[in-house]
C-alpha positions in Angstrom: 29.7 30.9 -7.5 26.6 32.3 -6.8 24.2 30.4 -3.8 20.9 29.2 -3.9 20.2 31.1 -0.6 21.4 34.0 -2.7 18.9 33.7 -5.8 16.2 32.7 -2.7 16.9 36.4 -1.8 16.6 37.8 -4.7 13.2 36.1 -5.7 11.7 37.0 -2.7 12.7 40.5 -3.0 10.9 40.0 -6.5 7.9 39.2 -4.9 7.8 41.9 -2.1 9.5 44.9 -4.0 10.8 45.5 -0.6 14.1 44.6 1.6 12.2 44.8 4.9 9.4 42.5 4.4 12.1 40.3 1.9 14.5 39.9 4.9 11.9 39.2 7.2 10.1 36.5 5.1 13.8 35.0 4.7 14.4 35.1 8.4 17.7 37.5 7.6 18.4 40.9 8.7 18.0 43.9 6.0 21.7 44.4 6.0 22.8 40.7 5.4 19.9 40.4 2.8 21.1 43.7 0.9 24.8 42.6 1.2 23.5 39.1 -0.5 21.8 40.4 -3.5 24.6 42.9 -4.4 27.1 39.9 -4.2 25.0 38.2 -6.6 25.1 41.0 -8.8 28.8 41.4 -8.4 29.1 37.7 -9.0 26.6 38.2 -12.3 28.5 41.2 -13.6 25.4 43.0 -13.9 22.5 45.3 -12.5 19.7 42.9 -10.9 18.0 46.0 -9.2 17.0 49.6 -9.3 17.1 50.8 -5.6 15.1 53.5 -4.2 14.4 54.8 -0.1 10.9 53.0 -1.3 12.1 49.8 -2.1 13.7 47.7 -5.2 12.3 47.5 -8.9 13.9 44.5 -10.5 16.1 45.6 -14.1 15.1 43.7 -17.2 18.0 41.5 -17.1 16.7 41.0 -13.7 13.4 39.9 -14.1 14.9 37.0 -16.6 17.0 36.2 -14.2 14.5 36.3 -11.3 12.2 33.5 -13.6 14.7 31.2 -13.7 15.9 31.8 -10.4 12.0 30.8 -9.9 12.2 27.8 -11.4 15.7 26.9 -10.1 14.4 27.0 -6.3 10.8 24.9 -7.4 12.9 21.8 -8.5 15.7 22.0 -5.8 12.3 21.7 -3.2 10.8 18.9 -5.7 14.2 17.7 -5.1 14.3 18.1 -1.5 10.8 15.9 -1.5 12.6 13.4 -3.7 14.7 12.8 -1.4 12.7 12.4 1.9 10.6 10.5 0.2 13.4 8.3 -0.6 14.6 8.3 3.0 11.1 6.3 4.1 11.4 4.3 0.5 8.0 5.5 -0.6 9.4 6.6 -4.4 10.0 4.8 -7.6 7.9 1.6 -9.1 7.6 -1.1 -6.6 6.8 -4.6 -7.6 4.8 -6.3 -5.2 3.1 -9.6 -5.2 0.5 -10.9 -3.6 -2.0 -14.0 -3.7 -5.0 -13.9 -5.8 -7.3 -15.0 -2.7 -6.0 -11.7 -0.8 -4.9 -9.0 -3.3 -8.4 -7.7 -5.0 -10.0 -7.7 -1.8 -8.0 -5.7 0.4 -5.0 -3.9 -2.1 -7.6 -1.0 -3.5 -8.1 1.0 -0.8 -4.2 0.8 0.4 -3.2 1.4 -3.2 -5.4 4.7 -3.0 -4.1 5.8 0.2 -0.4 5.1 -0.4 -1.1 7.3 -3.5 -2.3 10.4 -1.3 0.6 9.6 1.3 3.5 8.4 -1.5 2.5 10.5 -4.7 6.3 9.2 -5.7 5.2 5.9 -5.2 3.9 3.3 -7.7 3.1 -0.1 -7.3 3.5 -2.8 -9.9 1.0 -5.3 -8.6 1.5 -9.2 -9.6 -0.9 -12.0 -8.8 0.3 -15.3 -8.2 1.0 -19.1 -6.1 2.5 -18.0 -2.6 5.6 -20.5 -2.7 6.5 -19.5 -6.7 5.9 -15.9 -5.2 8.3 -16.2 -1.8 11.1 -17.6 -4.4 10.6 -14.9 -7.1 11.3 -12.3 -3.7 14.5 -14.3 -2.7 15.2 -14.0 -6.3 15.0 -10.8 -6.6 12.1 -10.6 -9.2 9.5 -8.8 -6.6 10.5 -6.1 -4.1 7.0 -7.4 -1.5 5.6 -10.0 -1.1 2.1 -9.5 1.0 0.1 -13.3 1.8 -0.4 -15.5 3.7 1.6 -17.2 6.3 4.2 -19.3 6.5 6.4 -17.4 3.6 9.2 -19.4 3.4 13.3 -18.4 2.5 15.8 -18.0 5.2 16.9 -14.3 3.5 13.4 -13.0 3.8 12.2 -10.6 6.5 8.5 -11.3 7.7 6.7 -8.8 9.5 2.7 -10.6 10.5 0.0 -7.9 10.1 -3.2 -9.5 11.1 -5.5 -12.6 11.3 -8.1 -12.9 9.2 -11.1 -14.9 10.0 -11.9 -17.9 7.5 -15.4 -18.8 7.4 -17.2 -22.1 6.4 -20.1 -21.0 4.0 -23.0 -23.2 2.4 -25.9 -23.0 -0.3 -27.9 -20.2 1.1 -30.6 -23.1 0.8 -28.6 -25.9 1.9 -30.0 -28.1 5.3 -27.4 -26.8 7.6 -28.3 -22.8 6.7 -29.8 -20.8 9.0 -29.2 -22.7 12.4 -26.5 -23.7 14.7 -24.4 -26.1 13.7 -22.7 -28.7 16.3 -19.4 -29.8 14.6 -20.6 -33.6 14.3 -22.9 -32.2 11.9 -20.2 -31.6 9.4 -18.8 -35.4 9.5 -19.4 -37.0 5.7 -19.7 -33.5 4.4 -18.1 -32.4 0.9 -15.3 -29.4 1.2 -14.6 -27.7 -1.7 -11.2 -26.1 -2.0 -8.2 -24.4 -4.9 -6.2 -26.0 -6.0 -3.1 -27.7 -4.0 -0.7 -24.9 -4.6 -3.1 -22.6 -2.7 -2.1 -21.9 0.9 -5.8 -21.8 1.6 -6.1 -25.3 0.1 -3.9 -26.7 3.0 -5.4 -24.7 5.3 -8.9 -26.8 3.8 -7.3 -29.8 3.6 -6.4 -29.3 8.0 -10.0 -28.1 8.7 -11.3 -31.0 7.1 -9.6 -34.0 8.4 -10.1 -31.8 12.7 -13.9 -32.2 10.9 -14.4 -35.4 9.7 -15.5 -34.0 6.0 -14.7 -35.3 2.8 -12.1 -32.8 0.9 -13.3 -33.3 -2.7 -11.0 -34.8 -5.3 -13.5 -33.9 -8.0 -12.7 -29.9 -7.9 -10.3 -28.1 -7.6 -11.2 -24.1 -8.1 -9.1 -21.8 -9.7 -10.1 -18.8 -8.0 -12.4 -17.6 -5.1 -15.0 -16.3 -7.4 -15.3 -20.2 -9.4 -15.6 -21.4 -5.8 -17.9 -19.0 -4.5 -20.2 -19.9 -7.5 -20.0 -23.8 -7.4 -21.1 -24.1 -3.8 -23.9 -21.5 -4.3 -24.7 -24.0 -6.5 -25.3 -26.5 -3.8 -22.5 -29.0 -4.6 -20.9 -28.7 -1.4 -19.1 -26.4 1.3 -16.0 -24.6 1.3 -14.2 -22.0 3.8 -14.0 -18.2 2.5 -11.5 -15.7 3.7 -13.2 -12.7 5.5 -11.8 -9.9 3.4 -13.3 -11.6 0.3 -17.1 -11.9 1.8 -16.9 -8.2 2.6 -15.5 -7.3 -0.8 -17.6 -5.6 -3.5 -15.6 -8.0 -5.9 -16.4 -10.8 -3.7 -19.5 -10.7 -1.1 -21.7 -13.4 -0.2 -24.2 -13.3 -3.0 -26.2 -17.2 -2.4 -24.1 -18.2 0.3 -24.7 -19.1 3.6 -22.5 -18.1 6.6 -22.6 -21.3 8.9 -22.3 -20.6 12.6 -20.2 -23.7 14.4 -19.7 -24.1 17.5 -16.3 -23.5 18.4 -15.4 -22.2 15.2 -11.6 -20.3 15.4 -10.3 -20.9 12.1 -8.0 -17.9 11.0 -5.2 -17.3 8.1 -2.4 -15.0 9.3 -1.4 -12.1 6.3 2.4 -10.8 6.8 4.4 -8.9 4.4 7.7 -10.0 3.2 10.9 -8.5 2.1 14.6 -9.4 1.3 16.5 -9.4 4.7 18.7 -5.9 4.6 16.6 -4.8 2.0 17.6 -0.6 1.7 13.6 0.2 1.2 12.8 -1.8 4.3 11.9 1.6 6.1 9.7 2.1 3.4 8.2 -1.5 3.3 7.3 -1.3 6.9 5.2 1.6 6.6 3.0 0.0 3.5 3.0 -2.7 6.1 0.9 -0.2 8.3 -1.4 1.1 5.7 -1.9 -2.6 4.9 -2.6 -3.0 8.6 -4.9 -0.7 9.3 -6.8 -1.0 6.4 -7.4 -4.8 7.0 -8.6 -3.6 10.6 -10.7 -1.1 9.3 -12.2 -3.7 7.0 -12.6 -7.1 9.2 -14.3 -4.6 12.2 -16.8 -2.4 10.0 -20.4 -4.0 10.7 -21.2 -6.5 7.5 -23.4 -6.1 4.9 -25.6 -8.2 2.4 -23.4 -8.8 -1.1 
């Protein structure tokens, strides 16, 4: 049967019209390379080449052959790709989920970059409650799972990727704006938050009892944008995530970012996959991009929204 190094041979002795520049672009000795091509000929049962002391013209049969010889060798490399890219994961559809108070401010550039990097690659991005979201991965129904921590199941692997600062914001025209604020300030004070199923509503719900303010039972929002806009409004405070202030989709458009002393509070982001997962090279890597792009993000100076 006749051997892809063969036809490899042959194509590039196509191209050159010569044995000495064909065997040296193929790393073989004239001889060997010869040898090769009239084997394949042999093998064919017919003339491939005309051969003369100045070099090789390809028969009419020959060139036929040498086209799809062309095209042969193009999709065993697309092949070859195929496959390391399957070696680090990065190929197929990938269905990753992710929080809605995470997601649209920090997948876009990632998604953009794994693109350049994965170009076999595409993600299937769904939105939804962190615990429905961790049991959907243990199901089986996601692949990912990027959010915040903790991500529960006990068949999950969790690999942290950074801390994300959470900041408590006000009316841009509310009386504790534009000054320091001591934390006994914030006693009596009105927290908005999401609703319960929201990690960031516990995390709310903590910052407000270490605080002494009032979580409000009146509203719950639906997403950050609805919460953004009510306390803009003046109705109250609430704490942000840092990736959604410095969002284009986000920003911090009539809000106020309160300075308190002694302020630390954080959300950790991991990503999550099933434990022994086969893709789980691959999954560590997006963990990376996801990684550095966050970085790249909460350390760039801010800017007005």
């Amino acid at each position: 049967m006749p051997t892809l190094r063969q036809f490899e041979y042959l194509v590039t002795l196509a191209d050159t019209g010569s044995f000495a520049q064909a065997a040296r672009l193929t790393h073989a000795s004239q001889p060997t390379l010869s040898q090769q091509v009239k084997a394949l000929e042999d093998r064919l049962g017919v003339k491939l080449l005309e051969r003369s002391t100045s070099g090789a013209i390809l028969t009419p049969v020959g060139r036929s052959i040498v086209a799809k010889a062309r095209k042969m060798l193009g999709d065993v490399r697309d092949i070859e790709a195929l496959a390391k890219s399957a070696a680090t994961g990065l190929v197929g559809t990938l269905r990753l989920g992710t929080t809605p108070t995470l997601g649209p401010y920090l997948l876009s550039p990632i998604i953009a970059e794994l693109n350049r990097a994965a170009p076999g690659l595409k993600l299937h991005v769904r939105e939804g409650i962190p615990d429905e979201q961790a049991l959907a991965l243990s199901r089986g129904e996601l692949d990912v799972l990027l959010g915040p921590l903790p991500i529960g199941g006990d068949d999950l692997e969790v690999e942290p990727l950074f801390r994300e600062p959470l900041q408590l914001v006000s009316a841009i025209d509310a009386d504790l704006a534009a000054r320091p604020v001591e934390p006994a300030m914030l006693a009596g004070r009105t927290l908005l938050s999401l609703d319960p199923r929201h990690h960031l509503h516990r995390q709310a719900r903590e910052i407000a009892m270490a605080y002494d303010m009032l979580l409000s039972p009146d509203y719950e929002g639906t997403s950050l944008d609805s919460l953004h806009q009510i306390v803009a409004s003046g109705l109250g405070l609430a704490v942000l995530p840092a990736l959604y202030l410095r969002s284009d989709v986000g920003g911090t458009t009539g809000l106020a970012m309160l300075t308190v002393e002694g302020w630390t509070a954080h959300r950790s982001i991991a990503l999550a996959w099933r434990r022994g997962a086969s893709m789980q090279s691959g999954f560590r890597l997006i963990a990376d991009h996801v990684q550095r792009a966050a970085r790249a993000i909460l350390t760039e100076p801010a800017a007005d929204r």
